[in-house]
BALOBA-1460 file (C-alpha; in Angstrom, 3 decimals):
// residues 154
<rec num="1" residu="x" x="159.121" y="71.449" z="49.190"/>
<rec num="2" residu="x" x="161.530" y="68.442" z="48.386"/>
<rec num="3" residu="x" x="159.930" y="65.155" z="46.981"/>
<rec num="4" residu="x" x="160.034" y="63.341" z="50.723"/>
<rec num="5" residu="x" x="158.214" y="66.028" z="52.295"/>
<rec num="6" residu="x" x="155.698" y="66.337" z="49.860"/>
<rec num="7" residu="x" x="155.204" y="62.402" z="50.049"/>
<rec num="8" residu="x" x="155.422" y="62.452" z="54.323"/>
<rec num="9" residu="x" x="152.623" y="65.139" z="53.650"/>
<rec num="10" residu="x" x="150.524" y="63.358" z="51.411"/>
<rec num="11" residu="x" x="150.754" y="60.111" z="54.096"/>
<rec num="12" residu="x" x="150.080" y="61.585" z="56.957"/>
<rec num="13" residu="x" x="146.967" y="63.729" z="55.278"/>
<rec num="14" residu="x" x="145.821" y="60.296" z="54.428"/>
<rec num="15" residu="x" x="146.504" y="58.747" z="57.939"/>
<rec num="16" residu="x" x="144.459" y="61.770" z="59.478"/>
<rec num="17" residu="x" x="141.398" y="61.315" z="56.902"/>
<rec num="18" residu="x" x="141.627" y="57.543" z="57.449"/>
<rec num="19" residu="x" x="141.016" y="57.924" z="60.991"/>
<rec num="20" residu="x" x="138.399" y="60.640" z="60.670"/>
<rec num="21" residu="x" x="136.737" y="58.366" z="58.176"/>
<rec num="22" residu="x" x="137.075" y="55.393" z="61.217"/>
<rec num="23" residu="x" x="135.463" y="57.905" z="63.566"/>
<rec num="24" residu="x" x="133.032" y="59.032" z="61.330"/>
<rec num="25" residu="x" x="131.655" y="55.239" z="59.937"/>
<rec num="26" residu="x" x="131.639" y="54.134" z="63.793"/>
<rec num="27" residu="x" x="130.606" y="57.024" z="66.180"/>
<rec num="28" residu="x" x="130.750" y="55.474" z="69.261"/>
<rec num="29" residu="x" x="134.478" y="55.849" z="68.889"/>
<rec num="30" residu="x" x="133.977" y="59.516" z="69.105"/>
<rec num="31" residu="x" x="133.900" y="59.023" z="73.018"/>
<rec num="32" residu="x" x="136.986" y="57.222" z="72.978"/>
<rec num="33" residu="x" x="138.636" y="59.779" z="71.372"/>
<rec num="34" residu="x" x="136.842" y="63.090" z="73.163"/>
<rec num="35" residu="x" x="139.296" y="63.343" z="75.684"/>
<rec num="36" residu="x" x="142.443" y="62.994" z="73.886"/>
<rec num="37" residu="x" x="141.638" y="65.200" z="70.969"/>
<rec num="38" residu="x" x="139.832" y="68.270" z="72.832"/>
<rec num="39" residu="x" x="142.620" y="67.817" z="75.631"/>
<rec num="40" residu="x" x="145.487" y="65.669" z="75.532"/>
<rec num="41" residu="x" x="145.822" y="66.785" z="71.613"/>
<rec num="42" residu="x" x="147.745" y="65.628" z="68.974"/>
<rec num="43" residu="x" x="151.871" y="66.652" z="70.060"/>
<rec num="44" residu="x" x="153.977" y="67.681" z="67.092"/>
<rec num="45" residu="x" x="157.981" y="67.932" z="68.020"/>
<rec num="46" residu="x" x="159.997" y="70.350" z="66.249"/>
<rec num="47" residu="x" x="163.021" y="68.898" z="64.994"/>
<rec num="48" residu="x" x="165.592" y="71.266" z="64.161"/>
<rec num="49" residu="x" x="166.318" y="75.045" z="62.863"/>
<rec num="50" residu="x" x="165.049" y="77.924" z="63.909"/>
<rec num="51" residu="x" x="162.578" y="77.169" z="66.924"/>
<rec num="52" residu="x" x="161.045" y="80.432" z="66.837"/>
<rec num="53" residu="x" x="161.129" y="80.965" z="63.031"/>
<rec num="54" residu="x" x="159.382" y="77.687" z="62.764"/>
<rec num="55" residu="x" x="156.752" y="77.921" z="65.189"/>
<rec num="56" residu="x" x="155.716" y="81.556" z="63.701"/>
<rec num="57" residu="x" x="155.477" y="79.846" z="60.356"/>
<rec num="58" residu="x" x="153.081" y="77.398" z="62.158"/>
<rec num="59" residu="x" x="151.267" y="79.406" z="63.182"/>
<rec num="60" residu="x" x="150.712" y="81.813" z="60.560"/>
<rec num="61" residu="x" x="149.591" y="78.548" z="58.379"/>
<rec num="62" residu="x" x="147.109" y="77.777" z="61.372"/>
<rec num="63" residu="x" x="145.397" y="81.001" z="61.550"/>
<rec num="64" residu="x" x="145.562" y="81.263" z="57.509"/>
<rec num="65" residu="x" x="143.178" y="77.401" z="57.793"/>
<rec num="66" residu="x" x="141.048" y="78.640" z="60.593"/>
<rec num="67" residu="x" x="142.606" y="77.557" z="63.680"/>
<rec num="68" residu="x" x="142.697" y="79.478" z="66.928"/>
<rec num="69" residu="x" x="146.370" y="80.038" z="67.916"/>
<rec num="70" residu="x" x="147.816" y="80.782" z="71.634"/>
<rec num="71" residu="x" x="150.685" y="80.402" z="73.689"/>
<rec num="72" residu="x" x="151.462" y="77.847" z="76.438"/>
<rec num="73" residu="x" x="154.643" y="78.826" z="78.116"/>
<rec num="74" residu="x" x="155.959" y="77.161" z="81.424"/>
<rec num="75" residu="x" x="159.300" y="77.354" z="82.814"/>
<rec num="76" residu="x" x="160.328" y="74.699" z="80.606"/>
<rec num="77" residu="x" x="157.937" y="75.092" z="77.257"/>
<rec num="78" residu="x" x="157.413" y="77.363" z="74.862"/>
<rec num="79" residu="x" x="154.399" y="76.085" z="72.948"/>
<rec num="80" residu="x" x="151.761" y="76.492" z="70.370"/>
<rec num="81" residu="x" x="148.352" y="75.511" z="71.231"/>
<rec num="82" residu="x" x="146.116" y="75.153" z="67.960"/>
<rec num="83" residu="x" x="142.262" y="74.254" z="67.906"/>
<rec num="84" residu="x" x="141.951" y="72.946" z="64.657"/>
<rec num="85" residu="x" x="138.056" y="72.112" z="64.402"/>
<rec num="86" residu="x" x="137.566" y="71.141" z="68.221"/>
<rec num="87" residu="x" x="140.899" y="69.423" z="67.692"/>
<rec num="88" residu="x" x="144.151" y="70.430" z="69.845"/>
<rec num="89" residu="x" x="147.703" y="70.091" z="68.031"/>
<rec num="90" residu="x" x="150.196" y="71.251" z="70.512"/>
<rec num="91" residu="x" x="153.734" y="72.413" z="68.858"/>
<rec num="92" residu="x" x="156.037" y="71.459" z="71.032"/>
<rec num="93" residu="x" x="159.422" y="73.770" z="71.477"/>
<rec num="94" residu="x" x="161.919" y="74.124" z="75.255"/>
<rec num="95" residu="x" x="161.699" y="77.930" z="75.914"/>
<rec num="96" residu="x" x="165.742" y="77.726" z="75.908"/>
<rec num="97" residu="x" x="165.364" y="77.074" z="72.380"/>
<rec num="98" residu="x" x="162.639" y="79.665" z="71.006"/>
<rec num="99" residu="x" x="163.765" y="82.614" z="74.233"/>
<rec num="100" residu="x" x="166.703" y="84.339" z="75.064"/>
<rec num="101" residu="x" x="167.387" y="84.132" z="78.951"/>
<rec num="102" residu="x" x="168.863" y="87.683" z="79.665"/>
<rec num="103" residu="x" x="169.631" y="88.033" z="83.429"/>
<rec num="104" residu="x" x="167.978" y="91.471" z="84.270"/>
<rec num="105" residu="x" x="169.736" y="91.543" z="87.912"/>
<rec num="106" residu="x" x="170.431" y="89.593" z="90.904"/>
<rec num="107" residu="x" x="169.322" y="89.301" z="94.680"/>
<rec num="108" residu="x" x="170.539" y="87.886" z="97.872"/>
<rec num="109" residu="x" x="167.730" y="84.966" z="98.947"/>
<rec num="110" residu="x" x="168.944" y="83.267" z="102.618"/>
<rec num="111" residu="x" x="168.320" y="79.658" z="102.704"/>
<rec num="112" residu="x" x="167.896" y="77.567" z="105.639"/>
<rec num="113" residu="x" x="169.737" y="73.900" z="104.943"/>
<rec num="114" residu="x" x="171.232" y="71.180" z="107.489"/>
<rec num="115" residu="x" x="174.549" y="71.614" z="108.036"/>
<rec num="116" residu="x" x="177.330" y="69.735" z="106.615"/>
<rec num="117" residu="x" x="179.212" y="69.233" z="109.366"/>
<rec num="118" residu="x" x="176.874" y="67.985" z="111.365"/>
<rec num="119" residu="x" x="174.950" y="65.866" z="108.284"/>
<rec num="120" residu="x" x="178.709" y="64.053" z="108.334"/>
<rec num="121" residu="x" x="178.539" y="63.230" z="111.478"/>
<rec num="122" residu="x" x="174.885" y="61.389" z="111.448"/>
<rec num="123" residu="x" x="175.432" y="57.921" z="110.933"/>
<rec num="124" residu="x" x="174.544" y="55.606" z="108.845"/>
<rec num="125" residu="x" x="172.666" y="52.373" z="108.893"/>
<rec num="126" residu="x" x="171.413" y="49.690" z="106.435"/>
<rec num="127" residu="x" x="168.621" y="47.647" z="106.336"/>
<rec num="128" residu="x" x="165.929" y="45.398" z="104.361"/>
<rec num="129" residu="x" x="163.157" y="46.308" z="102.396"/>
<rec num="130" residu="x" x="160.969" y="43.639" z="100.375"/>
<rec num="131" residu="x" x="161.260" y="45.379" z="96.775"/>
<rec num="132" residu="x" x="158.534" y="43.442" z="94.152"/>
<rec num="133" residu="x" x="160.100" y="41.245" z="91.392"/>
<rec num="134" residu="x" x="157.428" y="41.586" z="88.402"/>
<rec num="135" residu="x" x="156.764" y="40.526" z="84.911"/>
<rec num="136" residu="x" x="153.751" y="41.772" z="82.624"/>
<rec num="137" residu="x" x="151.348" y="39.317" z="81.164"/>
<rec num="138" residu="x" x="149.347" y="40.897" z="78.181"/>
<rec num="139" residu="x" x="146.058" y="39.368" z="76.555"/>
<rec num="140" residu="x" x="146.457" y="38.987" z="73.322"/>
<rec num="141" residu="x" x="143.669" y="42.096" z="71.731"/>
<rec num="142" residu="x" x="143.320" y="40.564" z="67.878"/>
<rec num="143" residu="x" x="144.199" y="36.684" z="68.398"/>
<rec num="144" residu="x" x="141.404" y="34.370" z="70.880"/>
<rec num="145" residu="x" x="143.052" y="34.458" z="74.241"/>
<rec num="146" residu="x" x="145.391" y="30.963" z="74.015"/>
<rec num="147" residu="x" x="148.545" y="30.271" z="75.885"/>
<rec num="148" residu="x" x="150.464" y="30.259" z="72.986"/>
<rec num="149" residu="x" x="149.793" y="33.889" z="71.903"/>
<rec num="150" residu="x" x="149.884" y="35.629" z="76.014"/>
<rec num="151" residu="x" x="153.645" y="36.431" z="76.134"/>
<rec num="152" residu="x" x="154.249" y="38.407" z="73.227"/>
<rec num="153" residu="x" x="151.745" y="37.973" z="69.986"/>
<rec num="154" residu="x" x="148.942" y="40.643" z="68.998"/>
């Protein structure tokens, strides 16, 4: 492992015990985060190579630390859904990118759609619509709410 990833490593191991550390010291935050570790889950991209090489190397480390590994596959996603410790880390990967489409055959399907002809002969007219016109005003969360520090300060 090259010298950056072994330092990217070591700070993000810190980040994660940092938080749990956070959690741990104030447990009323444990609510706050339920939802969003058990369900919404920690989201880890894969950047590039292999897709499918990678995420079996993922998930061979999981399973080697104690994590439960699955699949989550859509039409879109091909995934890996870890429970680390009551924790979900979903690896994100498109399923063009880990699967081979192979078409296997074809069939006729009959559609029913307006015609053309007749769509091009439907006019056309314009008219008004009120459309808002908005701007966001934040409170400030770490500075005493002031008008100097609404539009743009922490």
């Amino acid at each position: 492992m090259s010298n950056s990833h072994t330092n990217l490593a070591a700070q993000q191991a810190a980040g994660l015990r940092a938080l749990a550390d956070m959690i741990e010291a104030n447990p009323k935050l444990a609510e706050n985060f339920n939802y969003a570790l058990t369900h919404s889950g920690i989201r880890a991209h894969l950047r590039w190579g292999d897709r499918a090489a990678e995420l079996g190397h993922i998930a061979r480390i999981a399973k080697r630390h104690g994590a439960t590994v699955s699949k989550d596959i859509d039409d879109q996603w091909h995934n890996l859904a870890l429970n680390v410790g009551g924790i979900k880390v979903e690896v994100l990967a498109r399923r063009n990118e880990v699967c081979e489409r192979i078409v296997v055959g074809t069939r006729e399907v009959v559609e029913e759609v307006p015609d053309p002809e007749a769509m091009a002969a439907v006019p056309t007219v314009k008219r008004k619509r009120t459309e808002e016109i908005v701007r966001w005003e934040c409170r400030p969360l770490l500075a005493q709410d002031s008008d100097e520090t609404r539009d743009g300060a922490a």
